[in-house]
Each structure stands twice: as structure tokens, then as C-alpha cells.
C-alpha positions as CSV (number, residue, x, y, z in Angstrom):
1,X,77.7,105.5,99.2
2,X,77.0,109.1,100.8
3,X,78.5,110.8,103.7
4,X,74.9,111.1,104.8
5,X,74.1,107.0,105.4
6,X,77.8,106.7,107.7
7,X,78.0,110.4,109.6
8,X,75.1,109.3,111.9
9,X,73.4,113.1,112.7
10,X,76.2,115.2,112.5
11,X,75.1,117.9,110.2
12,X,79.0,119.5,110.0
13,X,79.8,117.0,107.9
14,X,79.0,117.7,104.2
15,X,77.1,115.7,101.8
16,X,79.5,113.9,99.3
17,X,79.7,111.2,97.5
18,X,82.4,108.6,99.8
19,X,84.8,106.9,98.3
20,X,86.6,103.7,100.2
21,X,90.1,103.0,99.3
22,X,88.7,99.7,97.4
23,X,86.6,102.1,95.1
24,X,89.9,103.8,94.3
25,X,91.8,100.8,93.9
26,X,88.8,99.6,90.8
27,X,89.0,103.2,89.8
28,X,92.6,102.4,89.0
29,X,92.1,99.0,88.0
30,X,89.5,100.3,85.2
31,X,92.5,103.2,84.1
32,X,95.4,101.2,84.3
33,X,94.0,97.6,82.8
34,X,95.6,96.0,80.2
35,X,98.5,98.4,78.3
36,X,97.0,101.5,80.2
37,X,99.1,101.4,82.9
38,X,102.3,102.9,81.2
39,X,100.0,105.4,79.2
40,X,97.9,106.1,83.2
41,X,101.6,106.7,84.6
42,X,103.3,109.1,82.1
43,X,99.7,111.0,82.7
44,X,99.8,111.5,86.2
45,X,103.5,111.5,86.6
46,X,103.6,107.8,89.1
47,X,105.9,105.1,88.2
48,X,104.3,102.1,86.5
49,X,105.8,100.1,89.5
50,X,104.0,102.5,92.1
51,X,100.3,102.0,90.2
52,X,101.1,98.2,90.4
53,X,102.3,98.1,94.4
54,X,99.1,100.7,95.0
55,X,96.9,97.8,93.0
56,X,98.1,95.2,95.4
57,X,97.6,97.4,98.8
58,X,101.8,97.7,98.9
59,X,101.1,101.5,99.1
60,X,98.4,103.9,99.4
61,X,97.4,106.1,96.4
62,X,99.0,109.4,96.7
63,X,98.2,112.8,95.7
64,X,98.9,112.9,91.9
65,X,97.3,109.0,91.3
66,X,94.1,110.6,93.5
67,X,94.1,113.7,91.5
68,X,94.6,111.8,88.0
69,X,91.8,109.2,89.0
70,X,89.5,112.5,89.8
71,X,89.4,112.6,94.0
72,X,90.8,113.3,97.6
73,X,91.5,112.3,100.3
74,X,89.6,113.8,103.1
75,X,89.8,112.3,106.9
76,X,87.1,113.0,109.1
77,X,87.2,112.2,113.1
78,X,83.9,112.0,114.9
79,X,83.5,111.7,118.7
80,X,82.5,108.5,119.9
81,X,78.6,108.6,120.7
82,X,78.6,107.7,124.2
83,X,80.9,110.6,125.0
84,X,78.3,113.1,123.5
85,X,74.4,110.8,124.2
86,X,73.3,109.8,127.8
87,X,71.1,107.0,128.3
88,X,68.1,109.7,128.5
89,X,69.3,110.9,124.8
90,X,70.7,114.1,126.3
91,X,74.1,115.6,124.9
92,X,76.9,115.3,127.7
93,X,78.9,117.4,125.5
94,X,78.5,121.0,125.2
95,X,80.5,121.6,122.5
96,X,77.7,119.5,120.2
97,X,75.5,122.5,120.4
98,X,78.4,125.0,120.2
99,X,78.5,126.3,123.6
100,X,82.3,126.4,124.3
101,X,81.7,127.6,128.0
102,X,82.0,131.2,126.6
103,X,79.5,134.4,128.4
């Protein structure tokens, strides 16, 4: 999936490939499957015990299993779009077009 189908118009937002936290969960599942997993943790210096809690949503993926499997993590907040649209389609926000209020 791409940034571009979920941000909804906002152009600050760069275009990337999106990754869910089930994608990285098959990522691993595809690196660690079978004997892998010992071979997967000595790599990207996790216990075999932390890849297997990740695998069953015990933990999140940290840093080094993200950066082993080849991504971030990035967190991107948005405001909600009836705090920015009127009914007419107008911005109510005038920070959406960059005017901070500032001469």
C-alpha cells in the first residue's frame, strides 16, 4: 500500500511504500521460518525468544529486528478533517495553508 491511497490530500506527507505491523510480522515469518530463527537472531542481535513473542503480537518489533528486516518505524499524526473542512469545503484552519497568524 502507498502513503498516497491513506494520507487523504495532505501533500506533507511523503510518498512511501507503508508498511502495517502485520506486513512486518510475514516479513519476519518469511526470515525466521523453519531453523532461521536462531541464524535471523544471531544476525540482528534479538533473542530467539524475542522474534517468537514479536511473532505472536507479545511485543512489538524493535529497532534492530526493523532494521535487520530492512524498515522503520515512522508515526505520522494528521488532524481530524472536520477540524480543518467546513461544510462549504473551506479550511477552518489556517495553519493548512501555512499562515501562522504571522505579518
Amino acid at each position: 500500500m502507498k502513503i498516497t491511497d491513506i494520507r487523504n490530500g495532505f501533500d506533507h506527507v511523503p510518498d512511501m511504500d507503508v508498511w502495517t505491523i502485520e506486513d512486518v510480522i510475514a516479513s519476519l515469518k518469511m526470515r525466521t521460518g523453519g531453523r532461521k530463527a536462531a541464524e535471523f537472531a544471531r544476525e540482528s542481535g534479538v533473542s530467539v525468544g524475542y522474534i517468537y513473542d514479536v511473532l505472536k503480537h507479545r511485543y512489538p518489533p524493535g529497532p534492530k529486528m526493523l532494521a535487520a528486516l530492512g524498515v522503520h518505524k515512522v508515526v505520522y499524526y494528521t488532524p481530524d478533517v472536520e477540524d480543518i473542512v467546513d461544510g462549504d469545503g473551506e479550511t477552518t484552519d489556517p495553519t493548512v495553508h501555512g499562515d501562522m497568524g504571522c505579518a
